[in-house]
Biotite code that builds the C-alpha atoms (Angstrom):
import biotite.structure as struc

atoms = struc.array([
    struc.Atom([5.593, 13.374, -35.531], chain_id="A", res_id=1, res_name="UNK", atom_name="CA", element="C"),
    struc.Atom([9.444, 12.641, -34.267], chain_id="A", res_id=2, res_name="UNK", atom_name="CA", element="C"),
    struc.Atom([8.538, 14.703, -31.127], chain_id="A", res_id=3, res_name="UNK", atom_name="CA", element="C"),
    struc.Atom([5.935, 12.025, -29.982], chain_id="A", res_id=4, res_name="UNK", atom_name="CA", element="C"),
    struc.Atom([7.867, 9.396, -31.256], chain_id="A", res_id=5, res_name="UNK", atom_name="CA", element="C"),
    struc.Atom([10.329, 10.515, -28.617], chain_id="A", res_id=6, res_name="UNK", atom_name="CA", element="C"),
    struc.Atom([7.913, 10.920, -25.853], chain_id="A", res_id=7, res_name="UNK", atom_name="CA", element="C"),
    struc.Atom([7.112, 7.720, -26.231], chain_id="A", res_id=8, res_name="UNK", atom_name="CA", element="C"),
    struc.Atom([10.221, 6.391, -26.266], chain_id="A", res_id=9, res_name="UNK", atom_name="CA", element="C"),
    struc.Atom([10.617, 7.170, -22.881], chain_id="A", res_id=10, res_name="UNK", atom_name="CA", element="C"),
    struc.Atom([8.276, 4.508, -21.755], chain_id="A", res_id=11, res_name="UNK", atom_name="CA", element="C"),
    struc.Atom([10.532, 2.259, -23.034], chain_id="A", res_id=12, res_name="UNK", atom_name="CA", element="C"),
    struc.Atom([13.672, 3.031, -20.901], chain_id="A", res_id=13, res_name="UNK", atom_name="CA", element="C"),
    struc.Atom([14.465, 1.225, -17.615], chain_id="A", res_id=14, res_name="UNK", atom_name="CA", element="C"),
    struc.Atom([13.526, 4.325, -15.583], chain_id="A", res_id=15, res_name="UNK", atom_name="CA", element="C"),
    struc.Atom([9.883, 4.552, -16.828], chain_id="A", res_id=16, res_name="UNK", atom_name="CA", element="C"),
    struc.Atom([9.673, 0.368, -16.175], chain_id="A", res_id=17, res_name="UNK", atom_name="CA", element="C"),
    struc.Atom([10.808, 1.242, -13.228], chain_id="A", res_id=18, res_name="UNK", atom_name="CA", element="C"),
    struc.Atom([8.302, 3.477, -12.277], chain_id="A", res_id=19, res_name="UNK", atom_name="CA", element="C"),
    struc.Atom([5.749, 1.657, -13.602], chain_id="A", res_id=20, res_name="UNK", atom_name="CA", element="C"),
    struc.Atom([6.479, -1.031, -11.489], chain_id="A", res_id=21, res_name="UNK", atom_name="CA", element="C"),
    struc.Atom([5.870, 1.729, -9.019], chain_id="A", res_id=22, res_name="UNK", atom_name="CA", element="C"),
    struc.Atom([2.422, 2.397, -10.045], chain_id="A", res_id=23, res_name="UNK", atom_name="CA", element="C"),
    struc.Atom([1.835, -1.245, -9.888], chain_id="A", res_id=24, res_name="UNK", atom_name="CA", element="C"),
    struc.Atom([3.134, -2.038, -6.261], chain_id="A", res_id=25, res_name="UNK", atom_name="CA", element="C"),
    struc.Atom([1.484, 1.378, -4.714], chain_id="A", res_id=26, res_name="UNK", atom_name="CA", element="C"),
    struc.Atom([-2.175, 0.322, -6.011], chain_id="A", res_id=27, res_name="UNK", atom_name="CA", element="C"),
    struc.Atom([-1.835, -3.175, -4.944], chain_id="A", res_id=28, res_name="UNK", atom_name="CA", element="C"),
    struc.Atom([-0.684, -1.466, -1.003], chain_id="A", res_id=29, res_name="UNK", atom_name="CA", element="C"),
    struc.Atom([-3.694, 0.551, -1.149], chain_id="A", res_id=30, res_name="UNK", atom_name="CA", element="C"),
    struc.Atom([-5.818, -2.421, -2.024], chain_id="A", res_id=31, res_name="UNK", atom_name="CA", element="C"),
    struc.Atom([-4.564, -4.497, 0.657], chain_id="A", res_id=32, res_name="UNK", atom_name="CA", element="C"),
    struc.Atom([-4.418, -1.349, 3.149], chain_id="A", res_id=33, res_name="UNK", atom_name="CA", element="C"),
    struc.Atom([-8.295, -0.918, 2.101], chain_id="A", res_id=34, res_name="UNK", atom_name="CA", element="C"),
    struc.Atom([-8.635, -4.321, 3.589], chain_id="A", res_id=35, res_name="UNK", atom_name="CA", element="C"),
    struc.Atom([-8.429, -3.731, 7.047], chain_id="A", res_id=36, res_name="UNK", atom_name="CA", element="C"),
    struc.Atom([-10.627, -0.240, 6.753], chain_id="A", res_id=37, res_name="UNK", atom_name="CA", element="C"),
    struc.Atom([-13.853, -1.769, 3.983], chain_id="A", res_id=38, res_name="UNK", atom_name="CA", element="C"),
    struc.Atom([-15.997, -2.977, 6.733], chain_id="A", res_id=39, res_name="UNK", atom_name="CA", element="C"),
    struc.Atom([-16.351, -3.642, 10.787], chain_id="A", res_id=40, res_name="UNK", atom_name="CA", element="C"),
    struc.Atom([-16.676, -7.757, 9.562], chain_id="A", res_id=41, res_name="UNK", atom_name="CA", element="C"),
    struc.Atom([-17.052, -10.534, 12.107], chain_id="A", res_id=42, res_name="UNK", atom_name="CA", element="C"),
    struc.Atom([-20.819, -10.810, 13.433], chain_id="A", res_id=43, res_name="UNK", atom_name="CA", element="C"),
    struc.Atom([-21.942, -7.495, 12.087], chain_id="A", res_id=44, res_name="UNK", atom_name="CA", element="C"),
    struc.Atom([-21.279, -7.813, 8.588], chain_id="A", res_id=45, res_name="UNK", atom_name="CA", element="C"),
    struc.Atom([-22.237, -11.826, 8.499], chain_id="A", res_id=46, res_name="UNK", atom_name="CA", element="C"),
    struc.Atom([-26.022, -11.006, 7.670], chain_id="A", res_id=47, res_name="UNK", atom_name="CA", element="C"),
    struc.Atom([-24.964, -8.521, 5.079], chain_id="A", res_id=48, res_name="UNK", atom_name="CA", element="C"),
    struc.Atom([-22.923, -10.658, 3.256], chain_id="A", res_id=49, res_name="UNK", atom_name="CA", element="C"),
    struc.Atom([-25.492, -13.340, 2.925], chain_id="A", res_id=50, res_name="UNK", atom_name="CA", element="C"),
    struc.Atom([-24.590, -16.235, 0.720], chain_id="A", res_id=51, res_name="UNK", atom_name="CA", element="C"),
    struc.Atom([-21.847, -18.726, 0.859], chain_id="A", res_id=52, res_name="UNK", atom_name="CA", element="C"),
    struc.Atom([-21.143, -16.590, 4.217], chain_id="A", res_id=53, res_name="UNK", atom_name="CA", element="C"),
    struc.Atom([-23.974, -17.296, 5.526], chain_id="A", res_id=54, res_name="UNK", atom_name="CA", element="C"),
    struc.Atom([-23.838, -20.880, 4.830], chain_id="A", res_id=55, res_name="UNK", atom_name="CA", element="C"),
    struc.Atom([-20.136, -21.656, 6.028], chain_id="A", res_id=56, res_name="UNK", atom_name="CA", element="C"),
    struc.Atom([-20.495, -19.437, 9.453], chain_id="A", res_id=57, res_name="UNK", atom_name="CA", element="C"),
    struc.Atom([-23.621, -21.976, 9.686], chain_id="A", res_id=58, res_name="UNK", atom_name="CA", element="C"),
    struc.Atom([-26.512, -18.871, 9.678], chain_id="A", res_id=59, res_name="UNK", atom_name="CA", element="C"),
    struc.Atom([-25.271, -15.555, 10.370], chain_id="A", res_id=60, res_name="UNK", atom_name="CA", element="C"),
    struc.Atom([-27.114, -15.429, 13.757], chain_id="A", res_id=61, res_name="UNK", atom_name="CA", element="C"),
    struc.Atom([-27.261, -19.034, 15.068], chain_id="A", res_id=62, res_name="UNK", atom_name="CA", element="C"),
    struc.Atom([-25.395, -20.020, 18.050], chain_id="A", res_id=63, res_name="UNK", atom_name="CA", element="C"),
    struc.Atom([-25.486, -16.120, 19.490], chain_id="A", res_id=64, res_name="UNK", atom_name="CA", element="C"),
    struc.Atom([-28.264, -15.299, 22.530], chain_id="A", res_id=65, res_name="UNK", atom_name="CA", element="C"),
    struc.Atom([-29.151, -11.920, 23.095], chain_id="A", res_id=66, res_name="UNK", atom_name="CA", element="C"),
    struc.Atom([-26.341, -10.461, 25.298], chain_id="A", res_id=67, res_name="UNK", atom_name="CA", element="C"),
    struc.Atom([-23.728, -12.653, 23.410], chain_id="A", res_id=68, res_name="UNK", atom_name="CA", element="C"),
    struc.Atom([-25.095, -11.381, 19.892], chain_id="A", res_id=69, res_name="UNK", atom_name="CA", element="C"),
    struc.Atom([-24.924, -7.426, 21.654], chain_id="A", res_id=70, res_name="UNK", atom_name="CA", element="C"),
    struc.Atom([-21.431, -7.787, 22.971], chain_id="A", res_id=71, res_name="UNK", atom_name="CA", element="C"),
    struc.Atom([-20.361, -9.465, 19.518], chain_id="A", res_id=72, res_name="UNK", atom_name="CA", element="C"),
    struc.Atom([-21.442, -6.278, 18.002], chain_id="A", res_id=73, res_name="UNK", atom_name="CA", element="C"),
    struc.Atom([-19.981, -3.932, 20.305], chain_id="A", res_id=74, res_name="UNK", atom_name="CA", element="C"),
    struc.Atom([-16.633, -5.953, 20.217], chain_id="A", res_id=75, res_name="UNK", atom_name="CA", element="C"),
    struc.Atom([-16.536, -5.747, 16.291], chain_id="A", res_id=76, res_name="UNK", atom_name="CA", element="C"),
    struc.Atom([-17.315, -1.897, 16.409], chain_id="A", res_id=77, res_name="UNK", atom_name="CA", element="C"),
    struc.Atom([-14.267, -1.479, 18.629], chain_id="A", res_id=78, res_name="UNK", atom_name="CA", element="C"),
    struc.Atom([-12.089, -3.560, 16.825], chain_id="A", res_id=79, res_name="UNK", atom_name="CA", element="C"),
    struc.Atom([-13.067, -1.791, 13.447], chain_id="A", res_id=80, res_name="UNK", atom_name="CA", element="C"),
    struc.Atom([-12.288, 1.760, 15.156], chain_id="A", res_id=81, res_name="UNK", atom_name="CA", element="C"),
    struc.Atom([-9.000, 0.564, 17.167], chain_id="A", res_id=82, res_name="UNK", atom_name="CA", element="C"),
    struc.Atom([-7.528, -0.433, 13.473], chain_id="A", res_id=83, res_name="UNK", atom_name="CA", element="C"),
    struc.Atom([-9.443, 2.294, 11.221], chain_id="A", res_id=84, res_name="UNK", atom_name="CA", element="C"),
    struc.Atom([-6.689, 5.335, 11.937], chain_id="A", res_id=85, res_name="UNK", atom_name="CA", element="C"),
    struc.Atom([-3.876, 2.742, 11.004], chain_id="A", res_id=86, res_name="UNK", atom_name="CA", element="C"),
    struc.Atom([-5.398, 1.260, 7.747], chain_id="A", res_id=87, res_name="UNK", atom_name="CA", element="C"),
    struc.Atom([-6.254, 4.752, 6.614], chain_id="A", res_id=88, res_name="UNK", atom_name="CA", element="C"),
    struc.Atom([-2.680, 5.929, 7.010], chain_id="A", res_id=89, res_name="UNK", atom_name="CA", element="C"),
    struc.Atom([-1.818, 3.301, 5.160], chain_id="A", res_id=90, res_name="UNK", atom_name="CA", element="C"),
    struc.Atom([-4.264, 3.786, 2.516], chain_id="A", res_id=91, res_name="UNK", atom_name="CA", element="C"),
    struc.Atom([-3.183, 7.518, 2.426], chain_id="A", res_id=92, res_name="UNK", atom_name="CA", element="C"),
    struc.Atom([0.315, 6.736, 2.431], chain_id="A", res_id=93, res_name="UNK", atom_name="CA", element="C"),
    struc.Atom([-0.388, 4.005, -0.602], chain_id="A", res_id=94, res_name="UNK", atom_name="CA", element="C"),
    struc.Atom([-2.509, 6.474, -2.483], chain_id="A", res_id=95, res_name="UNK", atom_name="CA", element="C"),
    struc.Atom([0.771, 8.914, -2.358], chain_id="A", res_id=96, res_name="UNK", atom_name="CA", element="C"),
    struc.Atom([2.870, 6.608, -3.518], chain_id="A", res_id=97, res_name="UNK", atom_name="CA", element="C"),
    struc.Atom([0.608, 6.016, -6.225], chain_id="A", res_id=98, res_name="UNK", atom_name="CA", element="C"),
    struc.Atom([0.750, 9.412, -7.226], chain_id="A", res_id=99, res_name="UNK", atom_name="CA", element="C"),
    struc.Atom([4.553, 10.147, -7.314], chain_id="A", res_id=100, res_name="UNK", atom_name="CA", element="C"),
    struc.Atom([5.114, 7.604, -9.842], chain_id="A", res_id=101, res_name="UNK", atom_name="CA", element="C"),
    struc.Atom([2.499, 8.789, -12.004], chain_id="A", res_id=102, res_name="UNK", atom_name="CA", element="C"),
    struc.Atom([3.713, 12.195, -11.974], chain_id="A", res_id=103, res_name="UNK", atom_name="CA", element="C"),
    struc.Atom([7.241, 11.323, -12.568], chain_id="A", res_id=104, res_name="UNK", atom_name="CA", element="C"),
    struc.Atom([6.701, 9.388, -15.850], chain_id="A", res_id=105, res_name="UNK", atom_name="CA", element="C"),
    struc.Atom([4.519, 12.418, -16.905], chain_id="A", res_id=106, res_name="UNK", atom_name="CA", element="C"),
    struc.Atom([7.584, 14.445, -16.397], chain_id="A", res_id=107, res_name="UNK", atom_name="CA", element="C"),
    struc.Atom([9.690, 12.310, -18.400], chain_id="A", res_id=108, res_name="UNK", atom_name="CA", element="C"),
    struc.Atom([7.073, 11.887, -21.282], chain_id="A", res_id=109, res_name="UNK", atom_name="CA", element="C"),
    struc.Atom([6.952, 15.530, -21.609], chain_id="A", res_id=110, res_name="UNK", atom_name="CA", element="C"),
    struc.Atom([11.022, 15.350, -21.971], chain_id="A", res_id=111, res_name="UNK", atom_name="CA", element="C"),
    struc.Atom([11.861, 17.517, -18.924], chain_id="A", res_id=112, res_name="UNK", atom_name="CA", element="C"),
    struc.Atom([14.996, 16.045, -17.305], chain_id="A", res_id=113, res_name="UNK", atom_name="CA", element="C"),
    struc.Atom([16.346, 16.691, -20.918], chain_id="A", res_id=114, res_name="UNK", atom_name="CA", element="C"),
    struc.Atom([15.612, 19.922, -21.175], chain_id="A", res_id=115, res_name="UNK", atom_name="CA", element="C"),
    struc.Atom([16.488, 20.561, -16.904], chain_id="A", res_id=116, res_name="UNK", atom_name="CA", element="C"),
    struc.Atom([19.236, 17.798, -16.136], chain_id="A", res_id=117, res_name="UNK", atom_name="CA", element="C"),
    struc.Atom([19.083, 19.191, -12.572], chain_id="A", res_id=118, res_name="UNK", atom_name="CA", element="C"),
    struc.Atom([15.759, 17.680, -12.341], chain_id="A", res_id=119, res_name="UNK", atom_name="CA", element="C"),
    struc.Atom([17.157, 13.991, -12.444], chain_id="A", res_id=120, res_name="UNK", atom_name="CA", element="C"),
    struc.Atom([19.629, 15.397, -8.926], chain_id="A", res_id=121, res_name="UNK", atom_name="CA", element="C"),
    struc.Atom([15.971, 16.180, -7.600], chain_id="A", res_id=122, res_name="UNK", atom_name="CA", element="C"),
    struc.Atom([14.128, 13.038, -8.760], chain_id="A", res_id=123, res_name="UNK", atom_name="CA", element="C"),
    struc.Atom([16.924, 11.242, -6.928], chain_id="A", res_id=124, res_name="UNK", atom_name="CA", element="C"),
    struc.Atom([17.098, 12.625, -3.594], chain_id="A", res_id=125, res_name="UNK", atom_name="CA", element="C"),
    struc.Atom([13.195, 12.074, -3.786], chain_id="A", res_id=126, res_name="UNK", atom_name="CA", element="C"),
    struc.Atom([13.433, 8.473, -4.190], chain_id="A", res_id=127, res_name="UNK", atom_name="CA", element="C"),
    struc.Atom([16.060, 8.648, -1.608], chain_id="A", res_id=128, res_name="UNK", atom_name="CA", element="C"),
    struc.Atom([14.010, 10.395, 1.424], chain_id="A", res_id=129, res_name="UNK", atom_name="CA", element="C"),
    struc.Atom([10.587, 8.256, 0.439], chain_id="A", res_id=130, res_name="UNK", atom_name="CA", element="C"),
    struc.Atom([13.265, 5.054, 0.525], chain_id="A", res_id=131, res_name="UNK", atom_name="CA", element="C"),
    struc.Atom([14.103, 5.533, 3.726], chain_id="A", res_id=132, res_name="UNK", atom_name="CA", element="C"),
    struc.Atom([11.299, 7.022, 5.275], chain_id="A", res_id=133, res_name="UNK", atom_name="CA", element="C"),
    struc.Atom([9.459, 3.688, 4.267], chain_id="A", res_id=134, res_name="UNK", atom_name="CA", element="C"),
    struc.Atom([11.359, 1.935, 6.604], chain_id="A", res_id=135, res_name="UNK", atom_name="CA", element="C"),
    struc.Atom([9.679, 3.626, 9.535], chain_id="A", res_id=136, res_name="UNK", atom_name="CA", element="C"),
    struc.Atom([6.218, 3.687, 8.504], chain_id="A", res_id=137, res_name="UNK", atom_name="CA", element="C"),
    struc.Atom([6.437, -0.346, 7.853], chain_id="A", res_id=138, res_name="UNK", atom_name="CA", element="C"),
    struc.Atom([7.461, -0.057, 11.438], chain_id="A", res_id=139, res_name="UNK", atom_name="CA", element="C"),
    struc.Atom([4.401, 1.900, 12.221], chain_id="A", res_id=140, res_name="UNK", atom_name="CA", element="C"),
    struc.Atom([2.036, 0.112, 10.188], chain_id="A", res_id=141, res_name="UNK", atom_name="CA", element="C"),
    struc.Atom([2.911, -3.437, 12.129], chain_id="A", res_id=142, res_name="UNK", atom_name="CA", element="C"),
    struc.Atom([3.866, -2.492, 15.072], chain_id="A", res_id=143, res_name="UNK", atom_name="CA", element="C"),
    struc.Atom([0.258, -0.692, 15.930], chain_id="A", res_id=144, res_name="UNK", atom_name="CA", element="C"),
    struc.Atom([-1.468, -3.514, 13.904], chain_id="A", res_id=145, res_name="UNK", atom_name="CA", element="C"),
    struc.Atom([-0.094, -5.980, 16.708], chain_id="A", res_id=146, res_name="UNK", atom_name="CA", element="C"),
    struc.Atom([-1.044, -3.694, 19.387], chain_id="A", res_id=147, res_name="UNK", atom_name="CA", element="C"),
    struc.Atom([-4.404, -3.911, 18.060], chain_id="A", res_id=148, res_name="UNK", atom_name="CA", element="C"),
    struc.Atom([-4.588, -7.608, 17.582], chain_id="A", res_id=149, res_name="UNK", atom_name="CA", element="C"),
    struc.Atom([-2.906, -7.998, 21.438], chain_id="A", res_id=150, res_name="UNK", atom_name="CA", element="C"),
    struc.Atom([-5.411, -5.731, 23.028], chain_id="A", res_id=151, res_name="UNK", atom_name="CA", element="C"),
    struc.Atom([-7.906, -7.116, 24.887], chain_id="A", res_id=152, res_name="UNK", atom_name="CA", element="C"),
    struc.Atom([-10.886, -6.066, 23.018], chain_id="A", res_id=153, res_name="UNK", atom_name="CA", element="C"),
    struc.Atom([-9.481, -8.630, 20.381], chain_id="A", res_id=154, res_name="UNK", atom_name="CA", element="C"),
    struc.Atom([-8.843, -11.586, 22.459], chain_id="A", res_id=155, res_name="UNK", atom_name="CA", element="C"),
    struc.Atom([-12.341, -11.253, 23.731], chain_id="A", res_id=156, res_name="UNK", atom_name="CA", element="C"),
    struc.Atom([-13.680, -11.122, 20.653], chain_id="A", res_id=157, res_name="UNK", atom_name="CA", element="C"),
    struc.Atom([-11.254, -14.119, 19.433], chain_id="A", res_id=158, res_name="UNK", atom_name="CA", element="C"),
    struc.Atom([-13.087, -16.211, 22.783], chain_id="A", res_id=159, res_name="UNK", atom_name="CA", element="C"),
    struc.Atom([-16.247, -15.312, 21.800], chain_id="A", res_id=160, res_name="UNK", atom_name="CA", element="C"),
    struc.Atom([-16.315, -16.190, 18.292], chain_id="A", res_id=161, res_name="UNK", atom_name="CA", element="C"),
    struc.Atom([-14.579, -19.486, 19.039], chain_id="A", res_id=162, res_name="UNK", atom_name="CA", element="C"),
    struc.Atom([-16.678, -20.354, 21.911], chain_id="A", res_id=163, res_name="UNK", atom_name="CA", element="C"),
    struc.Atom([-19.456, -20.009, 19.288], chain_id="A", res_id=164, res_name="UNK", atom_name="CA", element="C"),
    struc.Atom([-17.761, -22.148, 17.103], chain_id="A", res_id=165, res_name="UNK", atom_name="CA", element="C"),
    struc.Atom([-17.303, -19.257, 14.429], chain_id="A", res_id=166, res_name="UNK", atom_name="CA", element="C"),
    struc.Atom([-13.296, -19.983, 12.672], chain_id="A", res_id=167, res_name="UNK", atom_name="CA", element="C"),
    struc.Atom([-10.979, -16.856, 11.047], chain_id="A", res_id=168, res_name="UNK", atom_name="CA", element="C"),
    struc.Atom([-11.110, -14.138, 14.370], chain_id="A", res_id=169, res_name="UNK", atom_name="CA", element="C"),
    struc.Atom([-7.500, -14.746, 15.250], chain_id="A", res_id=170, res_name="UNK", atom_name="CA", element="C"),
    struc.Atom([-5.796, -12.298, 16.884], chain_id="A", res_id=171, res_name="UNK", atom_name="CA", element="C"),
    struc.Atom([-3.469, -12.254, 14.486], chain_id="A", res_id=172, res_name="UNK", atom_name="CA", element="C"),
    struc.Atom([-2.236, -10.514, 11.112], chain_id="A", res_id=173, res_name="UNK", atom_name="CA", element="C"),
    struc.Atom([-4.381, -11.429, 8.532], chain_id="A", res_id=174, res_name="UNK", atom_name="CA", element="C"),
    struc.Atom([-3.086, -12.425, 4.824], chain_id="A", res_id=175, res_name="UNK", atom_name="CA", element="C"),
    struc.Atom([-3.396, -8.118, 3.363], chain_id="A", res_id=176, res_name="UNK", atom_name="CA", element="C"),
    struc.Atom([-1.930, -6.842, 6.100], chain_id="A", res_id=177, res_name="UNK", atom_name="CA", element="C"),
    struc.Atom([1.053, -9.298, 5.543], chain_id="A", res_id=178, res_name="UNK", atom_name="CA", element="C"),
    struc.Atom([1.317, -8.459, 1.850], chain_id="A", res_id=179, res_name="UNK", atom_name="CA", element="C"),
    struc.Atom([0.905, -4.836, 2.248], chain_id="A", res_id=180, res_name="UNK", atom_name="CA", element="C"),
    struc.Atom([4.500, -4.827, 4.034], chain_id="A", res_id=181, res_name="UNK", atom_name="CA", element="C"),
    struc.Atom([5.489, -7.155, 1.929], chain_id="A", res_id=182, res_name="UNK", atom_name="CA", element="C"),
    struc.Atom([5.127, -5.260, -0.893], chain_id="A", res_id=183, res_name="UNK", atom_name="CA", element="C"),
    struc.Atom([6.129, -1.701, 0.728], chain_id="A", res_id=184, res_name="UNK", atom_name="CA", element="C"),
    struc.Atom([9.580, -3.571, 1.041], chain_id="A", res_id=185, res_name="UNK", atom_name="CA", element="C"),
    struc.Atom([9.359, -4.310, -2.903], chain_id="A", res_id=186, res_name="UNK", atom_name="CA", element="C"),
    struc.Atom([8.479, -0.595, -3.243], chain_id="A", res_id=187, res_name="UNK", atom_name="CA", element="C"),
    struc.Atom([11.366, 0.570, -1.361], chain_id="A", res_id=188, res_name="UNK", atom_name="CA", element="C"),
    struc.Atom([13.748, -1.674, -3.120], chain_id="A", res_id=189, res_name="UNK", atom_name="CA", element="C"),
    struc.Atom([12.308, -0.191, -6.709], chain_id="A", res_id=190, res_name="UNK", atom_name="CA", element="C"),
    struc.Atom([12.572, 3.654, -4.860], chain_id="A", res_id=191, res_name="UNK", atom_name="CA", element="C"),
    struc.Atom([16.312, 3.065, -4.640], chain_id="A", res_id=192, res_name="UNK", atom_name="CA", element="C"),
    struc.Atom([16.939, 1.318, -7.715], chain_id="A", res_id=193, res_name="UNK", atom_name="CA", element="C"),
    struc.Atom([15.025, 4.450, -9.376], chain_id="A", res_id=194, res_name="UNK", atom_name="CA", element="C"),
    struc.Atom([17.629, 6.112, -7.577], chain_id="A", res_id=195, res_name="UNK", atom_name="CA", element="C"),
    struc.Atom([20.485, 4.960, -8.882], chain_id="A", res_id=196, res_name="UNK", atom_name="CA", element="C"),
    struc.Atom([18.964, 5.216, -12.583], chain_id="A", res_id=197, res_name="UNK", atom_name="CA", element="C"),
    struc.Atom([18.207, 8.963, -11.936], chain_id="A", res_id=198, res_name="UNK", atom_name="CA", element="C"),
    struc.Atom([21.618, 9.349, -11.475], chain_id="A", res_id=199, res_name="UNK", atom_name="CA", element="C"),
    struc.Atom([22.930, 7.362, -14.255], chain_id="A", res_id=200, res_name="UNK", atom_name="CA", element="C"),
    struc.Atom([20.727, 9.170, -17.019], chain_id="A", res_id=201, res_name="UNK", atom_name="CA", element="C"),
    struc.Atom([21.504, 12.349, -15.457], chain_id="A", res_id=202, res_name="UNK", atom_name="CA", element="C"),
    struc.Atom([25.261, 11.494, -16.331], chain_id="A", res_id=203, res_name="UNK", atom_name="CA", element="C"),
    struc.Atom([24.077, 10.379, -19.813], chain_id="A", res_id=204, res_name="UNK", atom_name="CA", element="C"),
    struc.Atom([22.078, 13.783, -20.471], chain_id="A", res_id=205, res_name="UNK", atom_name="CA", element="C"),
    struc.Atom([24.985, 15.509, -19.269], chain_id="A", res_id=206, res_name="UNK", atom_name="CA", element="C"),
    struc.Atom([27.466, 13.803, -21.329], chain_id="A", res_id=207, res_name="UNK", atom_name="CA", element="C"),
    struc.Atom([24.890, 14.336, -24.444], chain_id="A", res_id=208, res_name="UNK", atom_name="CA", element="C"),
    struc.Atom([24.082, 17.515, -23.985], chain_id="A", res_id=209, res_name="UNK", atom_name="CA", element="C"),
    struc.Atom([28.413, 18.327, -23.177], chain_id="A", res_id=210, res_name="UNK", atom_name="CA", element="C"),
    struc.Atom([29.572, 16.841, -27.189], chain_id="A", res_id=211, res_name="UNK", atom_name="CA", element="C"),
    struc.Atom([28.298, 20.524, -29.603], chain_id="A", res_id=212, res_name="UNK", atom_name="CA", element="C"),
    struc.Atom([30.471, 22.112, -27.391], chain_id="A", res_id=213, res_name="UNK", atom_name="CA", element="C"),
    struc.Atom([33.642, 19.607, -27.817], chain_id="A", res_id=214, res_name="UNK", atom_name="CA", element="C"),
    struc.Atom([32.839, 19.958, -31.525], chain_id="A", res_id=215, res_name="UNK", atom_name="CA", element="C"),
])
């Protein structure tokens, strides 16, 4: 009936786009946060991914002894666990942001804010503390990323692999881990832009809801 007709009409307003956009940018940071925790990689997870890996690293075992192909391993284990508490904050943190949105266009399908105007005050000052405390955590998320790639369990993995002739163990940040900040930026520009339309529908409901009682 006209009740869902206006539910739905809230999809349709620059708020809900807004936060859809959201949804959209805080799956894609969880993706490319999930990156960096899926698997230990390098010469552990060569023979697993058999294949086209196997064939461009030139046979997953070949050009490793025995020590070399031990140390390899225990290099790659280390490297995996010196990055894993990092990627999984960022994987928690994207999997939060991935909620909020979600819960805030449920709130406006189900026509709160009109009903609680207030609500649009709180949805603001939300988008305002997650904003800002964004900033931080991007600081977080590269700055111990770096420390891991300029530890020393890293650069002797990079001379290993390269003495080996194996490509792609830089010590450096790798394409996800570039885009994830890349994208919490995006994120934090949409969080304050959500902001500012919280407050400017807030001033519409208000004025709407004001006019029976001017009549």
């Amino acid at each position: 009936g006209s009740l869902e007709r206006r539910r739905c009409l809230y999809l349709h307003t620059g708020r809900a786009c807004c936060q859809m956009m959201e949804v959209l940018l805080a799956a894609l940071i969880l993706v490319c946060s999930s990156v960096s925790a899926g698997s230990a990689g390098g010469y552990t997870g060569l023979p697993a991914l058999g294949g086209i890996y196997y064939y461009q690293y030139g046979g997953a075992y070949s050009g490793f002894s025995g020590v070399d192909g031990e140390r390899a391993q225990q290099l790659d284990q280390h490297f995996y666990l010196l990055k894993l508490p990092t990627a999984r904050a960022a994987m928690a943190v994207g999997g939060c942001l991935l909620v909020f949105p979600c819960v805030l266009i449920l709130v406006g399908v189900l026509q709160v804010p009109w009903h609680f105007p207030a609500w649009l005050l709180i949805e603001c000052t939300l988008y305002i503390v997650i904003a800002v405390g964004t900033v931080p955590a991007l600081y977080y998320f590269f700055h111990s990323m770096l420390s891991v790639y300029n530890s020393s369990v890293c650069k002797e993995r990079e001379h290993l692999y390269q003495s080996k002739g194996y490509q792609g163990f830089w010590c450096s940040l790798h394409g996800a881990e570039i885009a994830a900040g890349l994208l919490g930026c995006m994120a934090t520009m949409a969080y304050l832009l959500s902001a500012g339309l919280a407050v400017r529908d807030y001033r519409t409901v208000h004025e709407q809801k004001q006019k029976p009682l001017q009549l």
